[in-house]
C-alpha positions in Angstrom: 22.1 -35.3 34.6 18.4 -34.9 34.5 18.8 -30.9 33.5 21.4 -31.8 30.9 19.1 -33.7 29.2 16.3 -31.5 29.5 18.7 -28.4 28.4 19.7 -30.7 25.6 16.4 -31.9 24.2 14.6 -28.0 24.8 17.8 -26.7 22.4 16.9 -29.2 19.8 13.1 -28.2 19.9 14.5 -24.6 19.3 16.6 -25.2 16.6 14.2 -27.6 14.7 11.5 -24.8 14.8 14.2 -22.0 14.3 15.2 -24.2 10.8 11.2 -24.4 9.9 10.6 -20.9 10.2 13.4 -19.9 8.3 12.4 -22.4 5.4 8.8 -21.5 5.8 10.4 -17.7 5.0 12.5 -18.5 2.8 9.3 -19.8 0.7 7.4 -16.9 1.5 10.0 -14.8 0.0 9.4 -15.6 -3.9 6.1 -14.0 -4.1 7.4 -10.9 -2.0 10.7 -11.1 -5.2 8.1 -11.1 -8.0 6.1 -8.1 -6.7 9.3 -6.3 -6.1 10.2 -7.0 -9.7 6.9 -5.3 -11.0 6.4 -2.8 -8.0 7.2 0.4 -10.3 6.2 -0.5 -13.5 4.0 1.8 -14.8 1.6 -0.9 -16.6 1.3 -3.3 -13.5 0.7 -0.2 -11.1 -2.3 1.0 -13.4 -3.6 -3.0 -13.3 -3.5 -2.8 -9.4 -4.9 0.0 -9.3 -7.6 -0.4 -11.9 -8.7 -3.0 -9.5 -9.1 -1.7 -6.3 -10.7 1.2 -8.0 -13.3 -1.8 -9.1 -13.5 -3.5 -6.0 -14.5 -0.1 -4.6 -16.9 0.8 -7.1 -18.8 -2.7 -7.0 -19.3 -2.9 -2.7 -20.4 1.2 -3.0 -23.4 0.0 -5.2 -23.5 3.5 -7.1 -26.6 4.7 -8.7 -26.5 5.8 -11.9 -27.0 9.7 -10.6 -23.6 9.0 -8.7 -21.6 7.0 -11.8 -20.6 10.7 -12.8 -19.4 11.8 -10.1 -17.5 8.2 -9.4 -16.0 8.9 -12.6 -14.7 12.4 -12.1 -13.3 10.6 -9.4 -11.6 8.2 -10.7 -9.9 10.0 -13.4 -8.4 12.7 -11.1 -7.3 9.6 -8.7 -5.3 8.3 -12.3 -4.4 11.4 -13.7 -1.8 11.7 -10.9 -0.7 7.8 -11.6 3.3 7.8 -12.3 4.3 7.2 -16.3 7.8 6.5 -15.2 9.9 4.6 -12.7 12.0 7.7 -10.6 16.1 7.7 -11.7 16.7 6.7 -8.1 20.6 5.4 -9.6 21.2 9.1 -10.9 21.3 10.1 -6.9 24.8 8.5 -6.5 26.5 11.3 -8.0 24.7 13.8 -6.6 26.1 15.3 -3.3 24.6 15.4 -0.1 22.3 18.8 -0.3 21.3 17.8 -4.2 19.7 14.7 -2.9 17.9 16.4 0.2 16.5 19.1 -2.5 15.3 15.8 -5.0 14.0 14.7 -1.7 11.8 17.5 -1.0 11.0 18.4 -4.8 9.5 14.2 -4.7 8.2 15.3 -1.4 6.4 18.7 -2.8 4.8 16.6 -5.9 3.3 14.1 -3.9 1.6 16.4 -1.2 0.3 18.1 -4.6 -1.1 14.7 -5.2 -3.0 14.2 -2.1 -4.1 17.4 -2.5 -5.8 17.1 -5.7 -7.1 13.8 -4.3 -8.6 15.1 -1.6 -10.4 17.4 -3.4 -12.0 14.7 -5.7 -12.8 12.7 -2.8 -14.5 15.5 -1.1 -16.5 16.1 -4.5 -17.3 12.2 -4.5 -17.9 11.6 -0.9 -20.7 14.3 -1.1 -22.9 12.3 -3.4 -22.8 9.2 -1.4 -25.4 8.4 1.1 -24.1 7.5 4.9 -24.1 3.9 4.0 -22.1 4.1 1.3 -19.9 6.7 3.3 -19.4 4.3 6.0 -18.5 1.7 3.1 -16.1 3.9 1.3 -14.4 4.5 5.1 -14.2 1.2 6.0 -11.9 1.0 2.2 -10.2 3.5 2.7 -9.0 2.6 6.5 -7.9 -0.7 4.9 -6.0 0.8 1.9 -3.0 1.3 3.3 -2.9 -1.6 6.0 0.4 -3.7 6.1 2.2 -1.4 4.1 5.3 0.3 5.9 3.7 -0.2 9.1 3.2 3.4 9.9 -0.3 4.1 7.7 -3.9 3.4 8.1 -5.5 3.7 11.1 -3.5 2.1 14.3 -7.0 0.7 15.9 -7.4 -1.1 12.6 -3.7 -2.4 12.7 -4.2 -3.5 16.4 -7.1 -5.8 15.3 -5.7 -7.7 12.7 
């Protein structure tokens, strides 16, 4: 009787926290909804972005030698911003091998991207002095952190 009752009351204790997780998710999910909504749209992209790029620029602590070459930098980091949101509905009428070919033409464009990025960077990261070097790593490990799960650097994942 004794394990009936403790069966019983340890299945109660797992639904009640089963029910607040899910509610607590449930809440979490409106701000997740509204970044959705403005995730490709051109304006709010260039606002995000327009911020980091400040954030960045304010803990590097540029000189005014370096404020050239930051903004060299910064314009060939938003010369490469997207205008438009990608006709993603157009790729239900196209068959199997048209998609794979959009696939890798979307592909192609954005390892052009980081290409032209990384040569900016390595024209920036030149000017800096080690301190700001290290600051500008420590950024840039972080960028990507929490997004997809698969970029960034895994140490920096691993520590929270």
């Amino acid at each position: 009787m004794k394990t009936l009752q403790k069966v019983f009351i340890i299945g109660a204790a797992v639904i009640g926290m089963s029910s607040a997780a899910f509610s607590a998710q449930a809440q979490d999910a409106t701000p997740h909804r509204q970044y959705a909504a403005t995730k490709f749209d051109p304006a709010k992209m260039a606002e995000r972005m327009d911020k980091r790029m400040q954030k960045l620029h304010d803990a590097l602590k540029l000189t005014s030698n370096q404020e050239g070459a930051w903004q060299t930098y910064a314009s060939a980091i938003k010369a490469d911003m997207p205008t438009t949101r990608p006709d993603f509905a157009s790729f239900k009428n196209l068959s199997a091998p048209e998609k794979m070919e959009k696939r890798i033409e979307f592909a192609k464009t954005h390892i052009t991207h980081m290409e032209n990025h990384l040569a900016a960077l390595k024209t920036f990261y030149a000017v800096l002095t080690p301190e700001q070097q290290k600051t500008f790593d420590q950024a840039m490990s972080h960028g990507r952190h929490g997004r997809g799960g698969h970029h960034g650097d895994p140490a920096a994942r691993k520590q929270g």
